[in-house]
ROZADREN-562686 format. One record per residue (C-alpha): residue number from 0; residue in one letter; x, y, z. Coordinates in pm, whole numbers, always signed. Layout:
// ROZADREN-562686
(r NUM; A; (X; Y; Z))
...
//
This chain:
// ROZADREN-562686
(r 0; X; (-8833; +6025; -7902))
(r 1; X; (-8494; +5829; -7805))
(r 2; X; (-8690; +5486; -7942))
(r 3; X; (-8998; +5513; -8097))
(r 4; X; (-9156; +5165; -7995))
(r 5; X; (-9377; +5100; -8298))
(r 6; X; (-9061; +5112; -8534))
(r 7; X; (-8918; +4875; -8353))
(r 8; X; (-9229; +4634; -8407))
(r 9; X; (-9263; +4707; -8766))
(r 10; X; (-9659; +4859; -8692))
(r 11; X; (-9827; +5183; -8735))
(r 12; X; (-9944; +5379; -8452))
(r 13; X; (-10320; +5303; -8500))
(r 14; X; (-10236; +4918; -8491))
(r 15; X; (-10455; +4666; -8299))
(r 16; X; (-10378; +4439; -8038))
(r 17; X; (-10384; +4124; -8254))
(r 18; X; (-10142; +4339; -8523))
(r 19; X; (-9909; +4455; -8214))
(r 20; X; (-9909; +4045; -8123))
(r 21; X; (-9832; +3940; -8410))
(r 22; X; (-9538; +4150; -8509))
(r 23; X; (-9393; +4055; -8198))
(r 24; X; (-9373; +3706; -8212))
(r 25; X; (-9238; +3773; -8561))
(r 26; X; (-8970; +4002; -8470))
(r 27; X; (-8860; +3769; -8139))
(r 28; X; (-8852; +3472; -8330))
(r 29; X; (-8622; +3654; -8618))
(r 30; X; (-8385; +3803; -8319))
(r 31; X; (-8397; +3536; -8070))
(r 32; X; (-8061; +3457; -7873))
(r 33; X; (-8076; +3057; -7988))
(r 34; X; (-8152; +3174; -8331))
(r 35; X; (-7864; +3418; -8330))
(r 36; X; (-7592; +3254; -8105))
(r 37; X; (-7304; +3451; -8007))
(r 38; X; (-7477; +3758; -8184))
(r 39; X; (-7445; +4063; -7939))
(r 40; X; (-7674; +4298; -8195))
(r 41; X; (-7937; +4041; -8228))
(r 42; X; (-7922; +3998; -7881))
(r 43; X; (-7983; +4395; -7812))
(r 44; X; (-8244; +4414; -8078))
(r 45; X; (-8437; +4122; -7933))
(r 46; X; (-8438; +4338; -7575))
(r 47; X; (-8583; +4633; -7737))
(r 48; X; (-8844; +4420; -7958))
(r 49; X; (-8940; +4296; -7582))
(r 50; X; (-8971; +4604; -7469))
(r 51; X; (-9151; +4754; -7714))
(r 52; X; (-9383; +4479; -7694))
(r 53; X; (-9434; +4528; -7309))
(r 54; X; (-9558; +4891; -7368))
(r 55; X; (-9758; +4827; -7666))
(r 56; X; (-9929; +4540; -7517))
(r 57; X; (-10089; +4711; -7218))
(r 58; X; (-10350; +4928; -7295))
(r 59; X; (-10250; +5188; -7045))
(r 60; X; (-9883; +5214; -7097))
(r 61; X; (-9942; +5225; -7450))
(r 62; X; (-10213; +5529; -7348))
(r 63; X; (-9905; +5692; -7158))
(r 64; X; (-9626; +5640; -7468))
(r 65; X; (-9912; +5783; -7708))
(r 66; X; (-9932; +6079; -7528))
(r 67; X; (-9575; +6152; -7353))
(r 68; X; (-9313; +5967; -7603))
(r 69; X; (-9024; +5852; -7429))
(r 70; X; (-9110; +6041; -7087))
(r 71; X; (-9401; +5769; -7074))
(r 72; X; (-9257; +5616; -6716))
(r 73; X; (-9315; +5935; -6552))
(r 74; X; (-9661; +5996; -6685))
(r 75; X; (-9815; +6001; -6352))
(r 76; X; (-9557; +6317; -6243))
(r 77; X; (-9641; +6478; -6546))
(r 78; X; (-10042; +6461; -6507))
(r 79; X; (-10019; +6567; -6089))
(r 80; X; (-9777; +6891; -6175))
(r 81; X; (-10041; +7001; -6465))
(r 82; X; (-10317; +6987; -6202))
(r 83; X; (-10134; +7127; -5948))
(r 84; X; (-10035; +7381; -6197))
(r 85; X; (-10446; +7447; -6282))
(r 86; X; (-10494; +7446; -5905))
(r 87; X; (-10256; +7742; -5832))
(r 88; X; (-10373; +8033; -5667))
(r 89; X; (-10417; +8320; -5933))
(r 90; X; (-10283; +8071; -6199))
(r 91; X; (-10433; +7802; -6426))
(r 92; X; (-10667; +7875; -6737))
(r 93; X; (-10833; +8188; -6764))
(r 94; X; (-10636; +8374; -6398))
(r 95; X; (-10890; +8108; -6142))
(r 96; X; (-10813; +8168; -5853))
(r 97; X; (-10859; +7860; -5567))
(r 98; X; (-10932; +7955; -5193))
(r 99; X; (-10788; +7714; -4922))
(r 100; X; (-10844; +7830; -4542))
(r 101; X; (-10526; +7680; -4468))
(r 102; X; (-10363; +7927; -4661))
(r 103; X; (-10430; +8185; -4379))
(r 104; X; (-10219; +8043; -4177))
(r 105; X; (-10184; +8256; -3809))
(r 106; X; (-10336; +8592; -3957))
(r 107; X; (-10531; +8752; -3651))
(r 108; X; (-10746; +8988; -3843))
(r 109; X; (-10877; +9078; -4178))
(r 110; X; (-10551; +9293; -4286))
(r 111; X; (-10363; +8960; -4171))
(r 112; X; (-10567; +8784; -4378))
(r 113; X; (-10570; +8993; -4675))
(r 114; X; (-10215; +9079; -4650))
(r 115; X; (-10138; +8702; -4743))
(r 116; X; (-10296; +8759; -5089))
(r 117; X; (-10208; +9095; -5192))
(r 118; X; (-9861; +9297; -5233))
(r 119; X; (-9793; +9618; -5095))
(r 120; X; (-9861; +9762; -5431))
(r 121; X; (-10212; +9624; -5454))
(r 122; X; (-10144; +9352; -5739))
(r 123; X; (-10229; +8960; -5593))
(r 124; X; (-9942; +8718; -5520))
(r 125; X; (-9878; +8342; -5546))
(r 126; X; (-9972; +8186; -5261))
(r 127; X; (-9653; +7967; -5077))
(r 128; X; (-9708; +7608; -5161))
(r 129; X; (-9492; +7289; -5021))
(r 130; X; (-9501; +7015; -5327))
(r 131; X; (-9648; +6685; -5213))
(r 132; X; (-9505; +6385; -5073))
(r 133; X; (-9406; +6073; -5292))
(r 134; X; (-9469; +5723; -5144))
(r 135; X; (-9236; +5466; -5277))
(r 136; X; (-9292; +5073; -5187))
(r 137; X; (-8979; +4927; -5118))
(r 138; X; (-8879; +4554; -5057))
(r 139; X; (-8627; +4418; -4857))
(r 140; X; (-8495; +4070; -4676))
(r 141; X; (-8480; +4024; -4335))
(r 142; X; (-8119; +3996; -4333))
(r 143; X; (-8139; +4378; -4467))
(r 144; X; (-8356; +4465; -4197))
(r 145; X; (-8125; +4322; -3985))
(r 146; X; (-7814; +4526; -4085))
(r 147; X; (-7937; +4826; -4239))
(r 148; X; (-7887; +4842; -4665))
(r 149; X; (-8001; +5102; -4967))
(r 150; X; (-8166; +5091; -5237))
(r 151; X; (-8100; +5326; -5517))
(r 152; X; (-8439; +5444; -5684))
(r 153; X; (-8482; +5565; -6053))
(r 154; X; (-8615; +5915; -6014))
(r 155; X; (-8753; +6231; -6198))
(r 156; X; (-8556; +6496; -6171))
(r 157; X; (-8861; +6842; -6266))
(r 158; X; (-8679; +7156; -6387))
(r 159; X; (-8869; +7423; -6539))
(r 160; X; (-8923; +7382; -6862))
(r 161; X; (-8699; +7617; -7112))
(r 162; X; (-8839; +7593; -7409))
(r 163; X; (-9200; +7779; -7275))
(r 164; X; (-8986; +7917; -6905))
(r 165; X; (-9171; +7784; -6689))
(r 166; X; (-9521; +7906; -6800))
(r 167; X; (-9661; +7581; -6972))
(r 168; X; (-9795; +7807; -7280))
(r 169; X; (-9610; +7983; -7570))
(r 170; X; (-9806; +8265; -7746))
(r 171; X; (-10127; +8163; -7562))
(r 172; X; (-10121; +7763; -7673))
(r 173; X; (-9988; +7501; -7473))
(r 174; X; (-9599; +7423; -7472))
(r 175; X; (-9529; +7103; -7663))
(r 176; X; (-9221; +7047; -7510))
(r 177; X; (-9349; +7033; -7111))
(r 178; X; (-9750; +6972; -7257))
(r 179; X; (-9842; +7265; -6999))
(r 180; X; (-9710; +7131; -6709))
(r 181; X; (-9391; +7366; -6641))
(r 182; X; (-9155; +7165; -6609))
(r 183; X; (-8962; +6889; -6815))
(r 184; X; (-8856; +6520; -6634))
(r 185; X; (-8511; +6416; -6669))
(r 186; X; (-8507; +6081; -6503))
(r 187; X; (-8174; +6043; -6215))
(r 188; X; (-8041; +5795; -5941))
(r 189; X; (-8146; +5813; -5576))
(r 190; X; (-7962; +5589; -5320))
(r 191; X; (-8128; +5557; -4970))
(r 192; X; (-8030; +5462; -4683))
(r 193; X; (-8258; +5227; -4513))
(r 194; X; (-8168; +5177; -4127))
(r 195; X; (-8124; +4868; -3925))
(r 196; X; (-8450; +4730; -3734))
(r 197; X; (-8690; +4873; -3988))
(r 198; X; (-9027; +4634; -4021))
(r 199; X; (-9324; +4560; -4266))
(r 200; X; (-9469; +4939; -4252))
(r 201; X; (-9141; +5167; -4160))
(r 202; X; (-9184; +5425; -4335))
(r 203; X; (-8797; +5604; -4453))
(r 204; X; (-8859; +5956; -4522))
(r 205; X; (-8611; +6185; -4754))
(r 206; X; (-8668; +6535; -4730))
(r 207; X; (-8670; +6763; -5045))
(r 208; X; (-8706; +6450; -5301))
(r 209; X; (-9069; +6471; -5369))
(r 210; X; (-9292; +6671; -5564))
(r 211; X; (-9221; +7023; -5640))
(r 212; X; (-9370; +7352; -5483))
(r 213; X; (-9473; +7693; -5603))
(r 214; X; (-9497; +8028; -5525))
(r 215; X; (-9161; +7975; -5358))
(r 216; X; (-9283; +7688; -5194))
(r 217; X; (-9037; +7377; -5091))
(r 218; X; (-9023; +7063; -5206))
(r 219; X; (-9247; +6778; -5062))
(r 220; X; (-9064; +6436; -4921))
(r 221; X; (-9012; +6119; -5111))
(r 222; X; (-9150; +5884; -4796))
(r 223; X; (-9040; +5440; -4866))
(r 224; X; (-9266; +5247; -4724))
(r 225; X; (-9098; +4954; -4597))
(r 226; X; (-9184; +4566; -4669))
(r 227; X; (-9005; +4293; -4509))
(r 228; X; (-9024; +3964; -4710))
(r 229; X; (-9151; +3660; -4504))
(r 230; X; (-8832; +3435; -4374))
(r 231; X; (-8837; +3065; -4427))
(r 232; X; (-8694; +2993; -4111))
(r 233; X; (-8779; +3320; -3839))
(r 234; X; (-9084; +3424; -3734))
(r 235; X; (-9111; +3760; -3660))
(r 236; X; (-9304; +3964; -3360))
(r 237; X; (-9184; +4343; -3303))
(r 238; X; (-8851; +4297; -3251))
(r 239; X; (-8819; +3920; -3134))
(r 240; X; (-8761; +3649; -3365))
(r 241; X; (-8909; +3279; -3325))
(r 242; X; (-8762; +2966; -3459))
(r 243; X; (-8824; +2614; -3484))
(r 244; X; (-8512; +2396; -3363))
(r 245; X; (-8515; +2032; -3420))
(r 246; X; (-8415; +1840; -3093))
(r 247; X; (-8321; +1464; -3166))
(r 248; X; (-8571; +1271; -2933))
(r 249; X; (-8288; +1109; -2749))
(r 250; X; (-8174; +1461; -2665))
(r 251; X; (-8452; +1560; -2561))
(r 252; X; (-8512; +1265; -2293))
(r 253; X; (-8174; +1241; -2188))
(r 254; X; (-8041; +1586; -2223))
(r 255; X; (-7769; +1769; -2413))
(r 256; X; (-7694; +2020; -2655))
(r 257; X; (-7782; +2135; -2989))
(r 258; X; (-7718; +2391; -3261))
(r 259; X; (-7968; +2687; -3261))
(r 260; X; (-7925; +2952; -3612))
(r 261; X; (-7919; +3290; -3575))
(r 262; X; (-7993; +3529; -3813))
(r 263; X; (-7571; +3605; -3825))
(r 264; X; (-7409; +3315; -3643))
(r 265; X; (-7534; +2976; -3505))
(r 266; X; (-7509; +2947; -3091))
(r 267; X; (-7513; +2613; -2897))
(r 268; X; (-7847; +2549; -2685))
(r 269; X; (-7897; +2351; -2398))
(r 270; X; (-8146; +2118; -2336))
(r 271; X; (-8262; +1984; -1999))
(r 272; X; (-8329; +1611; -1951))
(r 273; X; (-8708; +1532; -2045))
(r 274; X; (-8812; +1846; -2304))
(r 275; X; (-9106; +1859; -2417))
(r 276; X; (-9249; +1924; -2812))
(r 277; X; (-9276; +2316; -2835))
(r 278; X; (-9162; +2401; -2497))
(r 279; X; (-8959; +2818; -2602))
(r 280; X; (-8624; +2873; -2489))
(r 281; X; (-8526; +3259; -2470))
(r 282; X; (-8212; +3358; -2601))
(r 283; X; (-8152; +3700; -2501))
(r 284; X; (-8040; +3984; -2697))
(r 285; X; (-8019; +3761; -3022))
(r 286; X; (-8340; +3898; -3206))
(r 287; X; (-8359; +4250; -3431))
(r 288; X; (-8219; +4531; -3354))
(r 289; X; (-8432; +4799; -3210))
(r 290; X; (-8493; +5095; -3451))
(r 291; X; (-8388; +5447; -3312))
(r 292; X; (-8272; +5269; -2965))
(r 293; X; (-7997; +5079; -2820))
(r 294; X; (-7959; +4657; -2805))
(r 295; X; (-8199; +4421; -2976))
(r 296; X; (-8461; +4210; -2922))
(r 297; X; (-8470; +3850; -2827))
(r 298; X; (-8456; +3501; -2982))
(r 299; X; (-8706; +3238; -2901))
(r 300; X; (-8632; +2883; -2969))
(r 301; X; (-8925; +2642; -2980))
(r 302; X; (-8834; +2299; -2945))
(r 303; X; (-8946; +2023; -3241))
(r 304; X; (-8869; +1683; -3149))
(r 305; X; (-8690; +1482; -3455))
(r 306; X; (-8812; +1161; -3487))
(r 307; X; (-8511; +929; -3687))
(r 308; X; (-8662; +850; -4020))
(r 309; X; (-8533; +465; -3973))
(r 310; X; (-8419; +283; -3758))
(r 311; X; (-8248; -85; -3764))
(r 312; X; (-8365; -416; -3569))
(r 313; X; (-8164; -359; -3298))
(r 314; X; (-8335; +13; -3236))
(r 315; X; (-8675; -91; -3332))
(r 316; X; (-8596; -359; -2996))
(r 317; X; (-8506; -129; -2762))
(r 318; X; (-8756; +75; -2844))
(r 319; X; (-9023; -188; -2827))
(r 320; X; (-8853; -273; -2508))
(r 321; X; (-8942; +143; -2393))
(r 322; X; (-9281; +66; -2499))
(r 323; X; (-9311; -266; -2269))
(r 324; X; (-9179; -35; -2015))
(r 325; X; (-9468; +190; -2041))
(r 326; X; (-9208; +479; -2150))
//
């Protein structure tokens, strides 16, 4: 293992939560940044000591680093290629062989049929197999949705495995270097490209990046499933935007203009004599862009009168002179 996690902690591997707790508080205090100012090794040892601790502390995690070492993070891979690997037609412990009726695909007859599982010569063959899709939750502004971005994603790269070739056993025992899955996990970088006008359940789909196949099989798809983080200021709906837009109360009895933020720019609105509180003022072509077509939405102001949050003698007069005048 590249780090092994209880070193690092000072523990053995049987240790208990209340040990693992312990040694950690005692090994950040000793290698804390204030402690140790201006010390770049202290600095790095208290980042592994933290991480360490973050494994060790979380019962399943620490489950996963027990079991897998330092290819912990891609437990989850590991586990689904062993039972596809058991699940594979003619393969798995003791020759099993699992029957899907999707796996007959168009055959028209029985010597279709049986044609898919047997060779000319007579012997059984690996059924074809696409690997899985991946789902991958990915978070992103509105601004991002707005123009398009990427994200680059920490993946597993599977290759077979070359210590047992691919098989998952050497000399009938399971391979300790793949634990009978196959394949090995080298982790690598994945950039995306996540397109303008995407929303809260776009789903991004990259072909070939997800789990693999067998029996000649293609890779599945690694599919993002898009989140777009609330905005403080615009409301969302499809692919309009909403807006509050303050409107000074003499503006909006007497008219005039004011300053209305878009989501790249800020346009000048006006406002008719005599607006009312939440009266929506549609600014064409100003809202998201429209994913996989041409042009955007639109922009809808909503008027909030501003009320002045003083006001001196002489304006509390003329407005109690407004009031007398049944205004």
């Amino acid at each position: 293992m590249a780090k092994d996690f209880y070193s690092t902690l000072g523990v053995s591997r049987t240790a208990t939560d209340k040990e693992i707790r312990s040694a950690y508080r005692k090994a950040a205090r000793k290698h804390h940044p204030d402690v140790n100012p201006g010390d770049k090794a202290a600095e790095a040892r208290f980042k592994e000591v933290n991480t360490a601790y973050e494994v060790l502390s979380d019962s399943e995690k620490r489950r996963k680093y027990d079991k897998y070492g330092d290819q912990w993070e891609h437990a989850d891979q590991i586990e689904e290629m062993q039972r596809a690997r058991a699940s594979r037609p003619f393969g798995g412990n003791g020759g099993s062989y699992t029957f899907d009726i999707n796996d007959l695909g168009d055959a028209g007859d029985l010597g279709g049929v049986f044609s898919q599982f047997f060779r000319r010569g007579g012997g059984p063959r690996t059924m074809a197999r696409r690997g899985a899709d991946i789902q991958q939750p990915v978070e992103i502004t509105l601004e991002e949705a707005y123009h398009g971005t990427t994200r680059v994603l920490q993946l597993a790269a599977q290759e077979p495995c070359s210590t047992c070739g691919g098989s998952g056993e050497i000399a009938g025992a399971t391979c300790h270097a793949c634990n009978g899955a196959g394949v090995v996990v080298n982790p690598r970088r994945l950039e995306v490209k996540i397109p303008a006008g995407v929303a809260s359940g776009s789903k991004v789909r990259v072909a070939g990046e997800g789990q693999p196949g067998y029996g000649g099989g293609g890779n599945g798809a690694m599919i993002l499933v898009v989140t777009v983080r609330p905005h403080p200021r615009f409301e969302r709906k499809g692919d309009d935007l909403i807006e509050d837009v303050d409107v000074p109360v003499t503006t909006a009895v007497l008219g005039g203009e004011v300053e209305v933020p878009t989501v790249t720019s800020r346009v000048m609105l006006k406002v008719p004599p005599m607006t009312q509180g939440g009266r929506i003022f549609k600014l064409a072509g100003l809202g998201m862009p429209r994913l996989s077509k041409q042009g955007k939405g639109d922009l809808h102001a909503r008027v909030r009168i501003r009320l002045p949050h003083d006001i001196d003698d002489r304006q509390r007069a003329l407005f109690e002179q407004l009031r007398e005048a049944g205004v």
